[in-house]
MARFIGU-842160 format. One line per field, with one value per residue (C-alpha): x, y, z; residue in one letter. Coordinates in steps of 0.5 Angstrom, whole numbers. Each point is the difference from the previous one (the first is absolute). Layout:
xx <- [X|...]
yy <- [Y|...]
zz <- [Z|...]
resn <- [a|...]
***
This chain:
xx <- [27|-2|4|-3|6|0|-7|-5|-7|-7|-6|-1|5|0|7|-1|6|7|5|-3|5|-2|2|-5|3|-3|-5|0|-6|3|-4|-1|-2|-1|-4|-7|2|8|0|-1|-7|3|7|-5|-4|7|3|-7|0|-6|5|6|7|2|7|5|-2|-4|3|-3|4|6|-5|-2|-7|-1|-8|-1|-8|-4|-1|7|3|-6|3|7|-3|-2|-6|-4|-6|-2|-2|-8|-5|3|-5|-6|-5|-5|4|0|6|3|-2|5|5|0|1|7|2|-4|7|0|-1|-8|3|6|-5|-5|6|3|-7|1|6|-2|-7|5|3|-6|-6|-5|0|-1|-6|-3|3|-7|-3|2|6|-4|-3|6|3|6|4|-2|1|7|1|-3|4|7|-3|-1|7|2|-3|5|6|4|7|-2|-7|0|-5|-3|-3|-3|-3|-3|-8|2|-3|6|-1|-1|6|3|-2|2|7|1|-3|6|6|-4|0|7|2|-4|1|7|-2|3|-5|1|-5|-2|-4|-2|-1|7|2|-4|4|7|-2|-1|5|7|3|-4|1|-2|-2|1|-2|0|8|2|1|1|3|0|-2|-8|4|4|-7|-4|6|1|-8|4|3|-7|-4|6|-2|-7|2]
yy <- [-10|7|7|7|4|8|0|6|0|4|1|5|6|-2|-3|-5|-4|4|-6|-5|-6|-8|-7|-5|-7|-6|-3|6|4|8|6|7|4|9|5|1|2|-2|-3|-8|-3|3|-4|-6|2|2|-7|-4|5|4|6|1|1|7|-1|-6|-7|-6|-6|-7|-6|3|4|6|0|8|1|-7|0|-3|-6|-2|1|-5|-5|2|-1|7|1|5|1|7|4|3|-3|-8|-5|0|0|-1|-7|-7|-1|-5|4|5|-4|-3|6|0|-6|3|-3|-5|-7|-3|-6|3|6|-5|-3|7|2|-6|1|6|-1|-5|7|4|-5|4|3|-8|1|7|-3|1|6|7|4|6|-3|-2|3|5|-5|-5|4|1|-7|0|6|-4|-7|3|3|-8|-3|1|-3|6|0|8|2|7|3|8|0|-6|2|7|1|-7|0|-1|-9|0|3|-5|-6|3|1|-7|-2|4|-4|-7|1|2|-6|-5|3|3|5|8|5|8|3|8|1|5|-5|1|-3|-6|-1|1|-7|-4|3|-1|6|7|6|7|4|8|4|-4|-3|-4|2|-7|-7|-5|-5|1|0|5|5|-4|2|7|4|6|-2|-3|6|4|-5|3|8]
zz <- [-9|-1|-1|0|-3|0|-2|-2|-2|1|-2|-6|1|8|2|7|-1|0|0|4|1|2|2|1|1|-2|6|4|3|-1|1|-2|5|0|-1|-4|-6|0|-6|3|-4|-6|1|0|-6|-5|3|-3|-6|1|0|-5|2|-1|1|4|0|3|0|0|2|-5|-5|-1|0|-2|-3|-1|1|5|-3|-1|6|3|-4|3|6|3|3|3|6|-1|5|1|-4|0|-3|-6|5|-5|-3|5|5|-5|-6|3|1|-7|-3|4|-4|-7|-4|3|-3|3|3|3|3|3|3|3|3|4|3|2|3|5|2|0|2|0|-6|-2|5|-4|-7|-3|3|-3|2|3|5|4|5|0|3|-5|-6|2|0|-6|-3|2|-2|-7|-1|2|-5|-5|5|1|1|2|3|2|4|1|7|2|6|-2|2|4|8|5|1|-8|-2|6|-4|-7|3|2|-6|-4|5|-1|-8|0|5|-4|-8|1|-5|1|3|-2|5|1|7|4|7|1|7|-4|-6|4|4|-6|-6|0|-3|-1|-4|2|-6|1|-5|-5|2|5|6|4|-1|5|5|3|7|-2|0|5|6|-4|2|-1|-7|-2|2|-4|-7|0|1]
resn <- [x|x|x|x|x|x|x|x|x|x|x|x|x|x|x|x|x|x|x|x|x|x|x|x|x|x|x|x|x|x|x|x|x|x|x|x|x|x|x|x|x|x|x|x|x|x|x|x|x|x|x|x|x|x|x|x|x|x|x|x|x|x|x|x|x|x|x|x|x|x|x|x|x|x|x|x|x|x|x|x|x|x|x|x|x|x|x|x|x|x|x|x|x|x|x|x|x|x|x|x|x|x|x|x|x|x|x|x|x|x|x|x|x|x|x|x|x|x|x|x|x|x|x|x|x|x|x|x|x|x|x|x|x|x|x|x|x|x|x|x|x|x|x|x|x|x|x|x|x|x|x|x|x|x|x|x|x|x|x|x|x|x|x|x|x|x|x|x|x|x|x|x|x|x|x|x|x|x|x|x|x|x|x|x|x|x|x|x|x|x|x|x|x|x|x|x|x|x|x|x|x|x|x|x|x|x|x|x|x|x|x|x|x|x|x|x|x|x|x|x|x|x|x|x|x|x|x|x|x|x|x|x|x]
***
């Protein structure tokens, strides 16, 4: 579904990426693990077009998708829940989750925001209140729920348990299992909590200044601490 092909990118005259290449298959939960700063948030944020490509190829279900802006691409079918500050906290629950469907028609909106308080039934519940008065764990479900408006063939998340207390992250990860078995949509995720993520994904990449550094099975990493503790040095 996805190819990232010897890419570089960066921010202003800083190179983060020095010939980044990857694979994600349809329906699979893969994850981007390393170290802060190695180059895997702005992976995600150069796939959705929040970044250019300074050299090499993304590729999206056979096209090359180079700089297509942001908008584009979520009618492409790519989505993104960035990390840090996730909803409008100042906009209702079902304001926020409109936005994520701002292309698309208003009855099939109102139809998506059904189908998906049936994955998030407590958003249902708090649809009227302002978002900034949920909880941490239930702006991230918020955050997710938005990027799923649109029905992405490709949701990428940045850290979803970030800030999260340890039973919330728990419920979080459980909730991105349910949405891949229940949608069978493609899910890119970037995490911290690594012993967490190898449990629910089906393949991982360690990113390493930028490149690389690993691509395999999460079993290969949860039975080698060792080789796990080298991808973070």
């Amino acid at each position: 579904m996805l190819a990232i092909k010897e890419l570089e990118t960066g921010y202003g005259k800083k190179q983060v990426l020095f010939g980044l290449s990857i694979e994600i298959h349809k329906s699979e939960i893969v994850a981007l693990i390393g170290p802060n700063g190695s180059g895997k948030s702005t992976a995600l944020k150069t796939v959705c077009g929040l970044l250019h490509v300074w050299r090499g190829s993304i590729i999206f279900e056979d096209i090359i998708i180079n700089n297509s802006p942001p908008e584009r691409n979520v009618t492409r079918g790519i989505t993104f829940s960035p990390q840090g500050n996730r909803v409008l906290d100042e906009l209702t629950v079902m304001e926020n989750l409109e936005i994520g469907g701002f292309q698309l028609p208003r009855k099939e909106l109102k139809k998506r925001i059904e189908e998906i308080f049936t994955l998030f039934p407590v958003l249902k519940e708090y649809s009227r209140q302002d978002a900034g008065n949920l909880s941490g764990g239930e702006q991230q479900m918020l955050s997710v729920a938005r990027a799923l408006i649109p029905k992405p063939k490709l949701l990428m998340l940045d850290e979803p348990s970030l800030g999260l207390a340890p039973g919330l992250i728990k419920s979080v990860f459980a909730k991105i299992i349910e949405i891949n078995q229940q949608t069978g949509v493609t899910i890119l995720i970037v995490e911290q909590k690594v012993r967490e993520v190898l449990e629910i994904c089906h393949r991982v990449y360690s990113i390493k200044l930028g490149k690389v550094a690993f691509e395999g099975k999460p079993d290969e990493l949860k039975e080698n601490r060792e080789k796990l503790k080298q991808l973070f040095l």
